[in-house]
Structure formats: structure tokens, C-alpha cells
C-alpha positions in Angstrom: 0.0 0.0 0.0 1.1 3.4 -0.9 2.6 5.5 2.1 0.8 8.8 1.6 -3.0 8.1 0.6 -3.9 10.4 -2.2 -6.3 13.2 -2.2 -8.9 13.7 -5.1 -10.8 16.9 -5.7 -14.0 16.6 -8.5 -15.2 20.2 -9.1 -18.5 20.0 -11.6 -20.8 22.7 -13.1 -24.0 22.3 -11.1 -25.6 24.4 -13.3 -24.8 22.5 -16.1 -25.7 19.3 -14.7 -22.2 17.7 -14.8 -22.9 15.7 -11.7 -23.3 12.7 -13.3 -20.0 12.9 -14.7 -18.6 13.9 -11.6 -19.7 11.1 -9.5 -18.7 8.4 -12.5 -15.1 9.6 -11.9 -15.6 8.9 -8.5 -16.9 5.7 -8.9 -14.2 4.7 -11.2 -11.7 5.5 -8.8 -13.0 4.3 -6.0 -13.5 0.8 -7.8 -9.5 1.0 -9.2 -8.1 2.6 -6.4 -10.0 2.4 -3.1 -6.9 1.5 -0.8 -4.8 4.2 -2.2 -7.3 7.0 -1.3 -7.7 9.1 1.7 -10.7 10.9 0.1 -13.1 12.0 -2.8 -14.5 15.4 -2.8 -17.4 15.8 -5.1 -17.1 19.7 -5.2 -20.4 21.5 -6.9 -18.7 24.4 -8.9 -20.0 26.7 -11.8 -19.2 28.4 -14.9 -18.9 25.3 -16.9 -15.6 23.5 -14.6 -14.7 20.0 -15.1 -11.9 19.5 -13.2 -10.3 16.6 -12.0 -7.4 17.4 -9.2 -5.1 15.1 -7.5 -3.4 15.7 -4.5 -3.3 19.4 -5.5 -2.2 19.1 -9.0 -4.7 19.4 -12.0 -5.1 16.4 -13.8 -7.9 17.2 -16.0 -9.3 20.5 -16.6 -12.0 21.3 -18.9 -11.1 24.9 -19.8 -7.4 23.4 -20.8 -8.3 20.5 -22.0 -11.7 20.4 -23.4 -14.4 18.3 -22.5 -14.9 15.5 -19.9 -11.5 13.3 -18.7 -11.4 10.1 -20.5 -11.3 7.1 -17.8 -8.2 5.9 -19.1 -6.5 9.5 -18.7 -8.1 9.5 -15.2 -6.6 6.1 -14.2 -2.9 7.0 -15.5 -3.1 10.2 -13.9 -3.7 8.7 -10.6 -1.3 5.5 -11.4 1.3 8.6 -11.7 0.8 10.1 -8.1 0.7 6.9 -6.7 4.2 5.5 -8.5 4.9 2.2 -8.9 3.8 0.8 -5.6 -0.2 0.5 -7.2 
């Protein structure tokens, strides 16, 4: 197990109804990764945010990167924090 669990922020447009999305990444991740994490926030945000942040450093964010994270991109992204003990 890793030594320092990680730490994932979601933030989602409520206004634009992205809370589906939000809580699928959530879901992914805590189906991959559940012993690795010391949290999930599922943060309502606005202005059309998708962001995806990991132990403080943006993995995913919709106004750089367009759209909704990939699940694949979301997995290597964490796989990356965590090193090679996951």
C-alpha cells in the first residue's frame, strides 16, 4: 500500500448538470483505487468547470483540455501520483 494516501478533488458545473460525470469519476476511482485514497471530494462548482485534481495538481481541466476526462486518462493520472507501488 502506498505511504501517503492520495487526495482527489472533483469540481463539476451544477448548473450545467455535470454531476453525473462527476460522480462516474468517483466511482471509477474508487472501484481502481480504493486502498490508495484518503478521500473523494465531489465539489459543486460553476461556470462550466470540469476538473479533476489530485493531491493538488490538476489532472484534467475542462477549460485546458476540453471536455470530460477520458477514464483511461483519469486512471494513468492517478497510477502517476501513486508510483509504482499500485
Amino acid at each position: 500500500m502506498a505511504k501517503d494516501l492520495l487526495r482527489v478533488e472533483i469540481r463539476y458545473c451544477a448548473e450545467c448538470g455535470y454531476g453525473h460525470e462527476a460522480l462516474a469519476v468517483a466511482k471509477l476511482l474508487m472501484e481502481r483505487f480504493d486502498a490508495y485514497l484518503a478521500e473523494i471530494r465531489i465539489v459543486p462548482w460553476h461556470d462550466g468547470a470540469f476538473d479533476v485534481i489530485i493531491d493538488g495538481a490538476v489532472a484534467h481541466s475542462m477549460y485546458r483540455d476540453g471536455g470530460f476526462p477520458s477514464p483511461g486518462k483519469v486512471v494513468e493520472a492517478v497510477r502517476e501520483h501513486l508510483g509504482p507501488s499500485a
